[in-house]
C-alpha atoms as a printed R data frame, in Angstrom:
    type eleno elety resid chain resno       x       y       z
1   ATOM     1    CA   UNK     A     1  80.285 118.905 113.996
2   ATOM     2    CA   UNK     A     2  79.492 120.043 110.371
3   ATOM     3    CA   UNK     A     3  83.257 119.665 109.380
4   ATOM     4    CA   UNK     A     4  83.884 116.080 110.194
5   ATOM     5    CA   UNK     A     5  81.545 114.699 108.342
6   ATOM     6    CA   UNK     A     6  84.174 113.809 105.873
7   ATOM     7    CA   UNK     A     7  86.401 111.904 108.679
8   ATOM     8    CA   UNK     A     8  83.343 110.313 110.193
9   ATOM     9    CA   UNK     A     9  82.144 108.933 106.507
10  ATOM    10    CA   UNK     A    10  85.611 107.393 105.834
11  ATOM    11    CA   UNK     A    11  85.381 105.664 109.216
12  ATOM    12    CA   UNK     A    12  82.104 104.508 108.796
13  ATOM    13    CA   UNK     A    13  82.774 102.978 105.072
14  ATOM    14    CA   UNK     A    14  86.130 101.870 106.239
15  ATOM    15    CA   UNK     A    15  85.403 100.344 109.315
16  ATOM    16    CA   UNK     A    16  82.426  98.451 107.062
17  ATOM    17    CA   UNK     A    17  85.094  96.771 105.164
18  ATOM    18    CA   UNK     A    18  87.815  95.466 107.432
19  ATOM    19    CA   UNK     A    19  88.006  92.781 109.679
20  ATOM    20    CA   UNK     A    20  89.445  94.770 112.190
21  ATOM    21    CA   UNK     A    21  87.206  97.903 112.458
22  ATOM    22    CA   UNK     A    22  88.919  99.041 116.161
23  ATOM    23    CA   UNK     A    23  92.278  99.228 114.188
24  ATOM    24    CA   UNK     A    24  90.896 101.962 111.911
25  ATOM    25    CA   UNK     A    25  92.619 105.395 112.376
26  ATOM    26    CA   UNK     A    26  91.465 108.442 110.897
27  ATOM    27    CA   UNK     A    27  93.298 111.465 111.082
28  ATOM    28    CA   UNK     A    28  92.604 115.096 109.434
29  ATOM    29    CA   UNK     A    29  94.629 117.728 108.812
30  ATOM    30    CA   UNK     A    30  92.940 121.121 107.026
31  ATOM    31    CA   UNK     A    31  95.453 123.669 105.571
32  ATOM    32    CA   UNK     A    32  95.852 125.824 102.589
33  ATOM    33    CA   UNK     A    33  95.446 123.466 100.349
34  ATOM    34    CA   UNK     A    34  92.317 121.671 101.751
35  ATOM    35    CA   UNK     A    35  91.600 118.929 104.182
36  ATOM    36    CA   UNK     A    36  93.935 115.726 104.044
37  ATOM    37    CA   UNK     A    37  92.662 112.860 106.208
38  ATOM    38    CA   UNK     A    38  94.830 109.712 106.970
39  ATOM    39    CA   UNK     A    39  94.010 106.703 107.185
40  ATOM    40    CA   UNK     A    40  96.015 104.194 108.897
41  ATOM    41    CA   UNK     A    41  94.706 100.237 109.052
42  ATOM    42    CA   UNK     A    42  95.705  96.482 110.487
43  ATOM    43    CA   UNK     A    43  98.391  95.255 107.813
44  ATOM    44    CA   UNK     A    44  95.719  92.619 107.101
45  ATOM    45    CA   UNK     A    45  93.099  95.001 105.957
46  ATOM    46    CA   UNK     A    46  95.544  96.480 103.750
47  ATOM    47    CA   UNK     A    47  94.202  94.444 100.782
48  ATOM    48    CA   UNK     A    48  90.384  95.052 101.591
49  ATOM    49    CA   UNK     A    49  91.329  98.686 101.418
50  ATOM    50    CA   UNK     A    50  93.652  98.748  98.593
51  ATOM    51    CA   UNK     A    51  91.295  95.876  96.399
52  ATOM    52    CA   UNK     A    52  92.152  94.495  92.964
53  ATOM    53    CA   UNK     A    53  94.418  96.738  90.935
54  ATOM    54    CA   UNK     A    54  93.620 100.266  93.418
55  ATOM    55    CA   UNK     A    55  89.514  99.713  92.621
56  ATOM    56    CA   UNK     A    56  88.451 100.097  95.955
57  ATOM    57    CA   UNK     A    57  90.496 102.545  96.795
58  ATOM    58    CA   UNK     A    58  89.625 104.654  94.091
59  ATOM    59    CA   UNK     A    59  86.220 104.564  94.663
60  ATOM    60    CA   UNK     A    60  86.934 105.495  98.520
61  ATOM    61    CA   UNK     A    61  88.679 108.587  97.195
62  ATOM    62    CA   UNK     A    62  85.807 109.114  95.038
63  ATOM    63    CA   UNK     A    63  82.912 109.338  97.395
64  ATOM    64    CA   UNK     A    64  85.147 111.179  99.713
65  ATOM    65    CA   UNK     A    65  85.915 113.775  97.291
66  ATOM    66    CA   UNK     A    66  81.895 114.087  96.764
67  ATOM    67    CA   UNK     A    67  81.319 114.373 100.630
68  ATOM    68    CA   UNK     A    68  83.667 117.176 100.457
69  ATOM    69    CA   UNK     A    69  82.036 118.826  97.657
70  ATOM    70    CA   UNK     A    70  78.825 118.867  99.084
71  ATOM    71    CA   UNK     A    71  80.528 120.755 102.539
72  ATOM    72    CA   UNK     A    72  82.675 123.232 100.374
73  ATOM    73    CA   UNK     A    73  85.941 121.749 101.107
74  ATOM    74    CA   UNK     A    74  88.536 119.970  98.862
75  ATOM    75    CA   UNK     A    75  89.061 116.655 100.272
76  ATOM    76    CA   UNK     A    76  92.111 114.183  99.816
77  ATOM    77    CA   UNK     A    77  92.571 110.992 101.191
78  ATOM    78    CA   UNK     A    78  95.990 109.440 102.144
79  ATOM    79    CA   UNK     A    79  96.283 105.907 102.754
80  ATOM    80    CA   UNK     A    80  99.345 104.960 104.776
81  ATOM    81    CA   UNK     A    81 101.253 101.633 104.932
82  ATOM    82    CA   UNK     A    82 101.291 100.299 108.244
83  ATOM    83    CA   UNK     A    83 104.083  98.926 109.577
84  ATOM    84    CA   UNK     A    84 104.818  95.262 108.712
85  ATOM    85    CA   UNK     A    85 102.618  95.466 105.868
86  ATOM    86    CA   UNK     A    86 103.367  92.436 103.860
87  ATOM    87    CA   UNK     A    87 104.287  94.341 100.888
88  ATOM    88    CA   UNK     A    88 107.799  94.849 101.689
89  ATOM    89    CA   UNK     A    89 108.075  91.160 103.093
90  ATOM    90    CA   UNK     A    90 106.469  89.462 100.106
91  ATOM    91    CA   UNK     A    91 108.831  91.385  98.025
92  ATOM    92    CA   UNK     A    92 112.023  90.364  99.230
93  ATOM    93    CA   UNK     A    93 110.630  87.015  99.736
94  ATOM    94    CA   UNK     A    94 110.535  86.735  96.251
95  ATOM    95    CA   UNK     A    95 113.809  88.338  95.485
96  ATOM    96    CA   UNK     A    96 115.738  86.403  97.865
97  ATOM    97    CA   UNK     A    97 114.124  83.407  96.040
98  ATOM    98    CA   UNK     A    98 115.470  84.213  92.636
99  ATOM    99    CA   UNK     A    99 118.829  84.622  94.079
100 ATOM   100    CA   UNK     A   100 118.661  81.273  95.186
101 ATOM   101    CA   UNK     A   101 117.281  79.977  92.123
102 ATOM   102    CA   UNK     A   102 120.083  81.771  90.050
103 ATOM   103    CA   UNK     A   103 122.588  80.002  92.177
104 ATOM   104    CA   UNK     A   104 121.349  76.600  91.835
């Protein structure tokens, strides 16, 4: 029980923010090099997660960093891009709009 208290204090914080807490995933890994959890989110929450300019996720890594300290371990957190994420759409959106523009 003692060792996922780092994957159980993402989830809580995590599942705090969004506005889809059942769609929170939290996955860790522990090898040589420490403990790596994933996190995985609804491509809504993305933003929550991410906030303005990486701030909240900073701060995420932060405190889950100091959880890890305080258990011996060296904790990382990976955030990954879920699928659809409107990153990539907004992108070429935008792109395909200058195209257009250029053409005109």
């Amino acid at each position: 029980m003692e060792k996922d208290k780092d994957k159980d204090f993402l989830e809580f914080i995590v599942k705090t923010l969004v506005d889809h807490p059942d769609d929170v995933k939290v996955e860790r890994k522990v090898d040589e090099m420490g403990v790596l959890l994933s996190l995985k989110v609804n491509p809504e929450d993305m933003g929550q997660i991410i906030g303005r300019q990486g701030a909240t996720a900073r701060a995420i890594r932060n405190l889950v960093r100091i959880v890890g300290l305080k258990n011996h371990a060296r904790v990382n957190l990976k955030i990954e891009e879920p699928e659809g994420s409107s990153k990539s759409g907004a992108s070429t959106k935008k792109e395909s709009g200058k195209d257009l523009d250029l053409n005109l």
